[in-house]
C-alpha positions as CSV (number, residue, x, y, z in Angstrom):
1,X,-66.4,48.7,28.7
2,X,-66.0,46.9,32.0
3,X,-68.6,44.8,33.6
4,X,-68.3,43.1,37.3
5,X,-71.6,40.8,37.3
6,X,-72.2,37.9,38.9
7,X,-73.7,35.9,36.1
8,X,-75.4,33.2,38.2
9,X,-77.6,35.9,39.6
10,X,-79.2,37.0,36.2
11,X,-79.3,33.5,34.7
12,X,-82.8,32.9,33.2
13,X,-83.7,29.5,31.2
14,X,-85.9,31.4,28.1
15,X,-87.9,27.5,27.1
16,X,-88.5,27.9,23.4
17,X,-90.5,26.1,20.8
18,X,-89.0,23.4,19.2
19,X,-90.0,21.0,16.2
20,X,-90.0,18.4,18.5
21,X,-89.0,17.9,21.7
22,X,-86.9,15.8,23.8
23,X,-88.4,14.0,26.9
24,X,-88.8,16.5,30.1
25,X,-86.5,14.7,32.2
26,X,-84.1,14.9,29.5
27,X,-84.6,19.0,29.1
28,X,-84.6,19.5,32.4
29,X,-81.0,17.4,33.2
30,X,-79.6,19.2,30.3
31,X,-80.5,22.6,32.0
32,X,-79.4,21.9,34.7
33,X,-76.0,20.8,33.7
34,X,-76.0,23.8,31.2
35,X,-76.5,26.2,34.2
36,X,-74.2,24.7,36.3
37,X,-71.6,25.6,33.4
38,X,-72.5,28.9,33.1
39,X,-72.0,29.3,36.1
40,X,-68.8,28.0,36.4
41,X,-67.4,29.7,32.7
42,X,-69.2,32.9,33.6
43,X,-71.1,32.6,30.6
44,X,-73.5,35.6,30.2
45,X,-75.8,34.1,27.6
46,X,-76.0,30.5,25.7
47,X,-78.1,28.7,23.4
48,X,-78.3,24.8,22.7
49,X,-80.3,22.9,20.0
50,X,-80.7,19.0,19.7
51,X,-81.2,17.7,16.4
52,X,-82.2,14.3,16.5
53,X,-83.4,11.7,13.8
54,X,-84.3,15.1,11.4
55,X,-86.0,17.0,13.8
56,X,-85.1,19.3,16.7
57,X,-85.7,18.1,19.6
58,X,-84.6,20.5,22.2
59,X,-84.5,24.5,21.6
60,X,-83.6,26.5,24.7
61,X,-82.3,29.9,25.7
62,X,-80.4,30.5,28.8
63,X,-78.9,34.0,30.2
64,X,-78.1,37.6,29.0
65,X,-77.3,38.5,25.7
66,X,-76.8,42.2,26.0
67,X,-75.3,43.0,29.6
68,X,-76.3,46.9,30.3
69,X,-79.6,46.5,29.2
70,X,-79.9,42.8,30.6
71,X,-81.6,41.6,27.2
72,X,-82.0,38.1,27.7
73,X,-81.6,35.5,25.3
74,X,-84.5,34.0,23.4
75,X,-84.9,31.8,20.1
76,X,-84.2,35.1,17.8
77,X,-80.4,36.2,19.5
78,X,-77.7,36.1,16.9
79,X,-74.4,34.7,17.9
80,X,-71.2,35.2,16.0
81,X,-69.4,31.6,15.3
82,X,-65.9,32.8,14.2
83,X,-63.7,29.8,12.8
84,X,-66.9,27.5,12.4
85,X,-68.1,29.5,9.5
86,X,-64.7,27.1,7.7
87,X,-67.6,24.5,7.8
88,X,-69.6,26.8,5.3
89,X,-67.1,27.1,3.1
90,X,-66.2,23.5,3.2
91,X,-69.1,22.8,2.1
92,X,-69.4,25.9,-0.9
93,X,-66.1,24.0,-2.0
94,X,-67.8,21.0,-2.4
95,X,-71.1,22.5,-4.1
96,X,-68.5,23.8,-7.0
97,X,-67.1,20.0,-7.0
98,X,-70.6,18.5,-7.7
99,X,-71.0,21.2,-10.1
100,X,-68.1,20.0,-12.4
101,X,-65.9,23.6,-11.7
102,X,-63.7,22.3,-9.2
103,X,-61.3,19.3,-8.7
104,X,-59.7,19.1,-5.0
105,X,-56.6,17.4,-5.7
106,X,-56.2,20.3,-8.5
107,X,-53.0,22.9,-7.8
108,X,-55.2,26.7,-6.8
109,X,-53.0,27.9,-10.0
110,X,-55.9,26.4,-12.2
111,X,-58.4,28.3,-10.2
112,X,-55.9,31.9,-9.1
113,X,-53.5,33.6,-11.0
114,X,-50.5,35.8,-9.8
115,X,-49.3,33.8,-7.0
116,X,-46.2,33.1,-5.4
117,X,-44.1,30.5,-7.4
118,X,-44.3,28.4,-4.5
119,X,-47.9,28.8,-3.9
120,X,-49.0,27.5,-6.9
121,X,-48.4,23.6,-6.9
122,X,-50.6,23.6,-3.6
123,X,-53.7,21.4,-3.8
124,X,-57.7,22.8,-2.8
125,X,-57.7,19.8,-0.6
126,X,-54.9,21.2,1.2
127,X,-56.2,24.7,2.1
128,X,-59.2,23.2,3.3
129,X,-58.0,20.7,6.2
130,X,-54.8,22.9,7.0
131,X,-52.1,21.3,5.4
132,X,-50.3,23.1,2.5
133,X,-47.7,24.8,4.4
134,X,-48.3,28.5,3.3
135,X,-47.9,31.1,5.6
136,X,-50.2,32.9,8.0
137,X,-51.8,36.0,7.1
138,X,-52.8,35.8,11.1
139,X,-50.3,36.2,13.7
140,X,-51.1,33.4,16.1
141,X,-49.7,35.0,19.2
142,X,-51.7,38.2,18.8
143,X,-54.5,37.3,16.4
144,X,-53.7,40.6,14.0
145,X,-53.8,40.4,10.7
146,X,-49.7,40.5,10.0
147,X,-47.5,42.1,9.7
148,X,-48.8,45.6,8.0
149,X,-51.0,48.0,9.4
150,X,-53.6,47.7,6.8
151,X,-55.4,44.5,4.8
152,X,-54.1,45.2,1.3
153,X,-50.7,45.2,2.5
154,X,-50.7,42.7,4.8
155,X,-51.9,40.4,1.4
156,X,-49.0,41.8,-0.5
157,X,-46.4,41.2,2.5
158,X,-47.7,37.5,3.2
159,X,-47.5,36.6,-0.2
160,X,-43.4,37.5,-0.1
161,X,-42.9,35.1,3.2
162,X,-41.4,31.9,3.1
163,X,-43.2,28.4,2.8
164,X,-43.7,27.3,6.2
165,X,-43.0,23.6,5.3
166,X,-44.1,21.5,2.1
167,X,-47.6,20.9,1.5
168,X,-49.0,17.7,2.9
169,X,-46.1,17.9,5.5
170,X,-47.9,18.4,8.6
171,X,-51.0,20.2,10.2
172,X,-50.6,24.1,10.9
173,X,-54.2,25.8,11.2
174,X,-53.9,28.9,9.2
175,X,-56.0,31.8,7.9
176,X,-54.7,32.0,4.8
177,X,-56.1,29.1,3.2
178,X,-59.3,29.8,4.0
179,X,-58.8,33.5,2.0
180,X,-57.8,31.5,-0.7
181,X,-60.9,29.8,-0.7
182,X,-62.9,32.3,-0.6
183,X,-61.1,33.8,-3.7
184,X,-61.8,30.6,-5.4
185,X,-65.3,30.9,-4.6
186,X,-65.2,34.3,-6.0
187,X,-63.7,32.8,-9.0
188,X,-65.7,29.7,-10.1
189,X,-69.3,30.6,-8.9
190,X,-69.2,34.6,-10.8
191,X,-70.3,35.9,-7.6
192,X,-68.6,36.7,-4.2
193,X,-68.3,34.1,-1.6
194,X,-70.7,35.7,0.9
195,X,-73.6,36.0,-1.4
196,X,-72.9,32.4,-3.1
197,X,-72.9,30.7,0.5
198,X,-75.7,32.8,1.2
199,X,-78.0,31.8,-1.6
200,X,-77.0,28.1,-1.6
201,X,-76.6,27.5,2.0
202,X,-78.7,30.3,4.0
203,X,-81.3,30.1,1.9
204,X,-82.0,26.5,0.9
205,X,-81.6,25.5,4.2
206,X,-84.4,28.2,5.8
207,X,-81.7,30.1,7.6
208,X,-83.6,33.4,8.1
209,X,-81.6,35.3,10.9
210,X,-77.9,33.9,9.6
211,X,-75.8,36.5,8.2
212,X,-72.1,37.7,7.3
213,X,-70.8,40.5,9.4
214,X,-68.9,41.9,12.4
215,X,-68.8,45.1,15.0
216,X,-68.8,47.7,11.6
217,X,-72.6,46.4,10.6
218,X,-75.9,46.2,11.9
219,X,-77.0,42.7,12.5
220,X,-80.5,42.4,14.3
221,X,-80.6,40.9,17.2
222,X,-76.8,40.7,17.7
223,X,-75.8,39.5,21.3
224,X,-72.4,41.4,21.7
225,X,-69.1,39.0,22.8
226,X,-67.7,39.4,26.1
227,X,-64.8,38.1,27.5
228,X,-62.9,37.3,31.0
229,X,-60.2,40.1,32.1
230,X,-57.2,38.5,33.8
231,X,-59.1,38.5,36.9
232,X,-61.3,35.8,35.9
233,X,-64.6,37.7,37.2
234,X,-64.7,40.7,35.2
235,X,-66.4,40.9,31.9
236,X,-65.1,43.1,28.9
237,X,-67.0,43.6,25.6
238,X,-64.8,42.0,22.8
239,X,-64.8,43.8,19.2
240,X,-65.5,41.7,16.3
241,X,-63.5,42.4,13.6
242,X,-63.8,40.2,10.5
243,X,-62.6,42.0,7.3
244,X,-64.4,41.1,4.3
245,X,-61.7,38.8,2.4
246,X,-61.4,36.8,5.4
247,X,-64.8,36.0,5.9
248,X,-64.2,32.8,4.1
249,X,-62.3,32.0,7.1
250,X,-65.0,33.4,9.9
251,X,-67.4,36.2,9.8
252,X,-71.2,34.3,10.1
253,X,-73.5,35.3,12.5
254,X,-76.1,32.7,13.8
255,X,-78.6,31.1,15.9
256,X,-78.9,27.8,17.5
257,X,-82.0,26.7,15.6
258,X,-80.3,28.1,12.4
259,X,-77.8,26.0,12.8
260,X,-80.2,23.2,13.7
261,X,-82.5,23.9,10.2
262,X,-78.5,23.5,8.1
263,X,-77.3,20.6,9.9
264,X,-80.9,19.1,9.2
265,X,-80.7,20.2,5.3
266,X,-77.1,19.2,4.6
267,X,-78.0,15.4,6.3
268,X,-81.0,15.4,3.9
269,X,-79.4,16.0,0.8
270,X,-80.8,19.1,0.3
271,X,-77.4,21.0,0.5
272,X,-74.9,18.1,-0.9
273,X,-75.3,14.7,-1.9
274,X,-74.8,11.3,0.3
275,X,-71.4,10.8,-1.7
276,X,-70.1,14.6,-1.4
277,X,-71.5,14.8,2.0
278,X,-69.1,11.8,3.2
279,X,-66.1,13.1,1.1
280,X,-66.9,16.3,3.1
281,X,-66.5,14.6,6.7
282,X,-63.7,12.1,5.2
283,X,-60.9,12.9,7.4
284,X,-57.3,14.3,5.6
285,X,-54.2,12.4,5.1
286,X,-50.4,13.9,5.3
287,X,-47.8,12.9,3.0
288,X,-46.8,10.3,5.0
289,X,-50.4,8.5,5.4
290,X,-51.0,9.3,8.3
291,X,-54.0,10.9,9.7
292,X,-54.5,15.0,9.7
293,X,-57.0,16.5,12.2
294,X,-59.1,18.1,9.9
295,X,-61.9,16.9,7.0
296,X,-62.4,19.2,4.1
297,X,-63.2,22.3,6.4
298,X,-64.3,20.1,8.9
299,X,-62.9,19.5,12.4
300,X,-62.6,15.5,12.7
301,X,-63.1,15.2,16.9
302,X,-63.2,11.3,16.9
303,X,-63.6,8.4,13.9
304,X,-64.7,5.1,15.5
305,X,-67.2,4.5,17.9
306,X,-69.9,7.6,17.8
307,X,-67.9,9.4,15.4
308,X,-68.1,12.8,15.4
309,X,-67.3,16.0,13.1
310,X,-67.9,19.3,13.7
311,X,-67.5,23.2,13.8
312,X,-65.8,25.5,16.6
313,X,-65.1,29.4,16.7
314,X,-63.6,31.7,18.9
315,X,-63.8,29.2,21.9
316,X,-67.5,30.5,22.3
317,X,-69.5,28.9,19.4
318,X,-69.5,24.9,18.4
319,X,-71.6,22.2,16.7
320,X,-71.0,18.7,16.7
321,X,-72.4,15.8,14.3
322,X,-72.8,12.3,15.2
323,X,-73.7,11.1,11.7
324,X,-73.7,7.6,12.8
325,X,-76.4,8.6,15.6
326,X,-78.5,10.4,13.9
327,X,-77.7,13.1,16.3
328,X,-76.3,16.8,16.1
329,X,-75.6,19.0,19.3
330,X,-74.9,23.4,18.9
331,X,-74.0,25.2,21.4
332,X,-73.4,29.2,21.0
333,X,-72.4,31.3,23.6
334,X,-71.3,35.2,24.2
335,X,-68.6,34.7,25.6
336,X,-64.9,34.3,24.4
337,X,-63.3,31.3,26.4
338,X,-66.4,29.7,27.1
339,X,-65.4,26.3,25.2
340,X,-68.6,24.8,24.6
341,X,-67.0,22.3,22.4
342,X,-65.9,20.7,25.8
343,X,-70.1,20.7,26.8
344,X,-71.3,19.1,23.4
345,X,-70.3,15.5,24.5
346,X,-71.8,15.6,27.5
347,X,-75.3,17.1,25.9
348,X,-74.8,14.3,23.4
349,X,-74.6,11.1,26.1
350,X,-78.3,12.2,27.5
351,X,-79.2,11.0,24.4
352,X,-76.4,8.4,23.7
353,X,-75.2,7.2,27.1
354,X,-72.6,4.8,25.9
355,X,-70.5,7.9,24.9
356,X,-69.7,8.5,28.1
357,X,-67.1,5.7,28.2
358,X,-65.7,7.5,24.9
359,X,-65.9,10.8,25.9
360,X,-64.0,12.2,29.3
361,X,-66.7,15.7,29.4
362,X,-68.4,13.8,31.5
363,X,-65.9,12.4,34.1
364,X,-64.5,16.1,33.8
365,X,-68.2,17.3,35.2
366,X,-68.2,14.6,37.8
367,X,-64.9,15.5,39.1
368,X,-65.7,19.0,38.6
369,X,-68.8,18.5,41.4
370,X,-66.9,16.2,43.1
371,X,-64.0,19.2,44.0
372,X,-66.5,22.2,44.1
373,X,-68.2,19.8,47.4
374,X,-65.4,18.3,49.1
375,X,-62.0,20.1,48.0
376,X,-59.2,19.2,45.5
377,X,-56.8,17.1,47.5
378,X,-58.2,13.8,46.2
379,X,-58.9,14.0,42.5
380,X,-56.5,11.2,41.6
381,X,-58.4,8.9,44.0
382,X,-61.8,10.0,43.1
383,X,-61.1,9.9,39.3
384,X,-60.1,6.5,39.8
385,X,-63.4,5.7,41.6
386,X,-64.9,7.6,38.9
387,X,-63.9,5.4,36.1
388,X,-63.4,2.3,37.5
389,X,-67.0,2.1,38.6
390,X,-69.4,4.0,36.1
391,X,-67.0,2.6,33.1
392,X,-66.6,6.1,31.6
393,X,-63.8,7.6,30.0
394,X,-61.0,9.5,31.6
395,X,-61.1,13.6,31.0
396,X,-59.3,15.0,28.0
397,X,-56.1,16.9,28.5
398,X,-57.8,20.0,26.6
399,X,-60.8,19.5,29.2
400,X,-58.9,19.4,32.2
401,X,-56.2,22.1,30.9
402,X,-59.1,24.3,30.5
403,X,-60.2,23.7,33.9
404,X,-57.4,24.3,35.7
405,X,-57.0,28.0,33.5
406,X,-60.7,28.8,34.9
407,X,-59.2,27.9,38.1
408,X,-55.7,30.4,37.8
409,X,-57.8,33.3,36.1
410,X,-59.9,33.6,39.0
411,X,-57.2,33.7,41.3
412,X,-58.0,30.4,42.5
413,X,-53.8,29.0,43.1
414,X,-54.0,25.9,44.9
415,X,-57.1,24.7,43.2
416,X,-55.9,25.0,40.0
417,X,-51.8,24.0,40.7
418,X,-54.4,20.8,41.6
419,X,-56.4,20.6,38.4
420,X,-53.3,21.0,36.3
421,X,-50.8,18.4,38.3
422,X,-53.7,15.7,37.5
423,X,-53.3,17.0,34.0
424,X,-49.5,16.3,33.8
425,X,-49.2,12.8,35.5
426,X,-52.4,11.9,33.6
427,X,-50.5,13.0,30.4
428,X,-46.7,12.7,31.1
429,X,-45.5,12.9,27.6
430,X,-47.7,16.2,27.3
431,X,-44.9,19.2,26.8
432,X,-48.2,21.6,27.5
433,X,-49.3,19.6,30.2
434,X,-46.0,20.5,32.1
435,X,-46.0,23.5,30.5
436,X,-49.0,24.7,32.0
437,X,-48.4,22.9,35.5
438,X,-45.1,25.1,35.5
439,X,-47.5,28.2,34.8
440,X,-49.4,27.4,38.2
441,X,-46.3,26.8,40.2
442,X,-45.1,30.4,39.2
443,X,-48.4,32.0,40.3
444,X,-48.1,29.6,43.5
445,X,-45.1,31.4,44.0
446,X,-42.9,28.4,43.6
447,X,-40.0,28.8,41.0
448,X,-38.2,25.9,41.5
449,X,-41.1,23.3,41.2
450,X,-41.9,25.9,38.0
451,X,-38.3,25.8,36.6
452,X,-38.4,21.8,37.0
453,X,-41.7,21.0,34.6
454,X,-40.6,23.8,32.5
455,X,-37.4,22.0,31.4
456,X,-39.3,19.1,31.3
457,X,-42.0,20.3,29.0
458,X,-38.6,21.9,26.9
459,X,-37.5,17.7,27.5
460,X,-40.2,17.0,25.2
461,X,-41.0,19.8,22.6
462,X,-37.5,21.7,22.3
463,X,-39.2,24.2,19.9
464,X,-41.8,25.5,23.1
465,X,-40.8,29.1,23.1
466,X,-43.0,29.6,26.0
467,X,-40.9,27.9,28.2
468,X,-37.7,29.0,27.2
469,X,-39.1,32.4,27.6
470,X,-39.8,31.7,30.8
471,X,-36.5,29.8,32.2
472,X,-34.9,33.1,31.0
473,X,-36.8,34.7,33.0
474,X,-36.7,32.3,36.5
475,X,-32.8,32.2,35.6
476,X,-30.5,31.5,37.6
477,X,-33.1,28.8,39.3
C-alpha cells in the first residue's frame, strides 16, 4: 500500500484523561514540541505518558493511527513495541529468580537440554544483556530470520554455526538469546512464556489492552506500522511479523498508559522487589570489567547524574526510567524510523530541567529550529552559542546522525551533507560519523570528498564493510 500524505495537515492533539495531570503550561510545551516532531519525522500517530512520583501525570494522543480511514489516535490505540518487549522478559527472568528456580550466573544447560556443545557453558546473565557470543538467528542486514526459509529450520541451521566470540567477550545484540529465554521461561514456570508474562506482568499490573501478537491476529484497536519509502515523504504499511518462539525477543502490543500502569507497578513492588528491581537495572560487565551497554534486558542509556534505563523497539516505540527522579517518559508511535527514544529526554527536562546540560535532545531541537528559520550554513557557530550560553549539552552523534538521514531521505542534499559534516568534526574518531558524511557526499554528487571520509571511516574501523563496499564501487577515485 502506498500513501502520499502530508501528515502535518491531519495532526490532531486527542487530550485524554489522566490520573493526574501535569501543569497546563507544561502540556501544552510538550505538545507543542511533540507536534513539531511529527512533523518533522512524518509521524502519522503518537502517544506519550508522564509518570511522575506514582501517578501519571500527562496522557495525550496526537495524529492518525489508521491512515485510509483517518482513525485518529485516542487513549485506547494499541501500538506494537518490537525489541522493548526484552524489558518483559527481563523482568519474567527475574520473577523465576525470586522464586528460587533460576540462578543467573547458572550455564542455560541446567535449564535446556540438547544444545550445541558450545552453547552450553553460557550463563542466563549473558543472554539477557547481549553478551554470550552465540550466533544470530536474525540476519542483521535484512532482518530475516536466517538463513532457511522456514522457522524450524532456521533453529536447526543456527544451532550448527559457529560461536561468534566467547561469552562475556564483548556486546553483539542478538535475537537468539532472547529465544532462549523464552524457552527457559517455558521451562521453569510449566507454562509458555506468553501466558506467564501475561498473568504476572499484564495482569498484576492492570494492563487491559496489552497483548502478544503481530499482522496474522486480531488485536483491537491495533494502529497499523507505517514507514518512510526512500523518498522520505511517502508512507508504506510495514507488516509485522513476530513468530511465536521469538516473542520472547518482541511481539507485545501496547498503549501509552499501559505502559504507564507497569512502570508504576514494577516501581511499587508490586511486580519485583526493591532488591530484584535494582539487580534488574544493574548495568552488565564484560570479561574484562568493563562496562556492557545493557542491564538484565534492560537498555542502560546513562548511569550518573539522572540515570536512566529503558526500553526501545523498532525505532518507533520507547520508554525511559529515571529511577532516581521519580520520573518515567513512553513514547509510541506508528511509524518505523520515528526514534522517539531521541524525544524522551527532552519530554523528561520539562520536568527535570537540569537534564538538559546532560542530555544533547535538546540542543538537537534548538539547532534543529534554529536551521529550519535561518538556513544550515552556520550550525557550528550557533551550536557554540547554543551551549556556551544556556549551559546544555552538546547533541548526541545518534541524534544528529539521525537528523541528517531525515534530511537525505527527503531529498534534502545540502542540508543534510550539513547536518552530517557537524556530526563528523563533532565526533572525529566516529568511523560512522565519516561513514555517513561519505554517504551524503555521494548523493551530493561528490566522489572524491566521498572516497576521502570513506577511507577515513575504514582509518578507524577496518572491519566497516559498508565502506569497503563502497570504495569498490567509487574505484578508481
Amino acid at each position: 500500500m502506498k500513501t502520499i500524505l502530508n501528515v502535518a495537515v491531519v495532526v490532531i492533539a486527542v487530550l485524554c484523561g489522566a490520573h493526574a495531570r501535569a501543569e497546563p503550561s507544561i502540556a501544552d510545551d510538550i505538545g507543542q514540541y511533540l507536534r513539531s516532531e511529527m512533523r518533522d519525522r512524518h509521524i502519522p500517530g503518537l502517544q506519550v505518558a508522564v509518570v511522575k512520583g506514582g501517578k501519571i501525570v500527562m496522557l495525550k494522543s496526537y495524529g492518525v493511527a489508521e491512515l485510509p480511514h483517518a482513525v485518529p489516535v485516542t487513549q485506547r490505540s494499541v501500538f506494537s513495541i518490537n525489541s522493548a518487549t526484552k524489558s518483559f522478559t527481563g523482568v519474567a527472568i527475574m520473577q523465576l529468580v525470586e522464586q528460587g528456580k533460576l540462578d543467573l550466573s547458572a550455564p542455560i544447560s541446567r535449564y535446556l537440554t540438547d544444545l550445541p556443545a558450545p552453547w552450553q557453558a553460557v550463563t542466563v546473565t549473558r543472554l539477557l544483556n547481549h553478551t554470550s557470543g552465540l550466533p544470530d538467528i536474525v540476519s542483521q542486514q535484512t532482518w530475516q530470520v536466517a538463513p532457511a526459509s522456514n522457522w524450524d529450520s532456521a533453529w536447526r541451521q543456527v544451532q550448527t554455526m559457529p560461536v561468534d566470540f566467547a561469552p562475556g567477550e564483548r556486546f553483539s545484540y542478538n535475537q537468539t538469546n532472547y529465544l532462549l529465554l523464552g524457552k527457559i521461561i517455558d521451562a521453569l514456570s510449566g507454562q509458555p512464556f506468553t501466558r506467564f508474562i501475561s498473568q504476572r506482568q499484564f495482569n498484576a499490573a492492570g494492563m487491559r489492552q496489552t497483548s502478544f501478537g503481530d499482522l496474522q491476529d486480531v488485536i483491537p484497536n491495533k494502529a497499523p506500522s507505517y514507514r518512510l519509502d526512500a523518498d522520505g515523504k511517502t508512507l508504506k504499511l510495514m507488516v509485522d511479523d513476530f513468530p511465536g518462539f521469538l516473542r520472547a525477543g518482541a511481539g507485545i502490543n501496547t498503549s501509552a498508559e499501559d505502559l504507564a500502569h507497569w512502570i508504576i507497578a514494577l516501581q511499587k513492588g508490586q511486580l519485583l522487589s526493591p532488591a530484584g528491581l535494582a539487580q534488574l537495572w544493574r548495568r552488565g560487565q564484560l570479561s574484562d570489567g568493563k562496562a556492557a551497554p545493557w542491564a538484565l534486558g534492560w537498555p542502560v542509556i546513562r548511569d550518573k547524574e539522572y540515570r536512566t534505563v529503558g526500553g526501545m523497539g523498532g525505532t518507533r516505540s520507547a520508554f525511559y526510567i529515571y529511577p532516581e527522579d521519580d520520573l518515567a517518559v513512553v513514547i509510541l508511535t506508528n511509524l518505523a524510523g520515528a526514534a522517539p527514544e531521541q524525544m524522551i529526554d527532552v519530554v523528561a527536562g520539562y520536568f527535570l530541567p537540569g537534564l538538559k546540560k546532560v542530555s544533547g535532545g535538546y540542543a538537537t531541537y534548538r539547532l534543529r529550529r534554529y536551521a529550519q528559520a535561518n538556513g544550515y550554513a552556520r550550525l557550528d557557530e550557533q551550536l557554540a552559542t547554543l551551549t556556551q550560553r544556556s549551559g546544555i549539552a552538546r547533541p548526541s552523534e545518534g541524534e544528529l546522525n539521525a537528523w541528517g538521514y531525515q534530511l537525505l531521505g527527503a531529498g534534502r542534499i545540502a542540508p543534510a551533507v550539513a547536518v552530517l559534516g557537524l556530526t563528523a568534526r563533532l565526533y572525529p574518531q566516529s568511523f560512522n560519523a565519516h561513514d555517513s558524511l561519505a554517504e551524503g557526499y555521494e548523493a551530493a554528487g561528490e566522489p572524491v570528498l566521498a572516497a576521502q571520509h570513506y577511507r577515513r571511516s575504514l582509518e578507524l574501523n577496518a572491519k566497516n564493510t559498508h565502506a569497503i563496499d563502497r570504495l569498490r564501487a567509487l574505484a578508481p577515485i
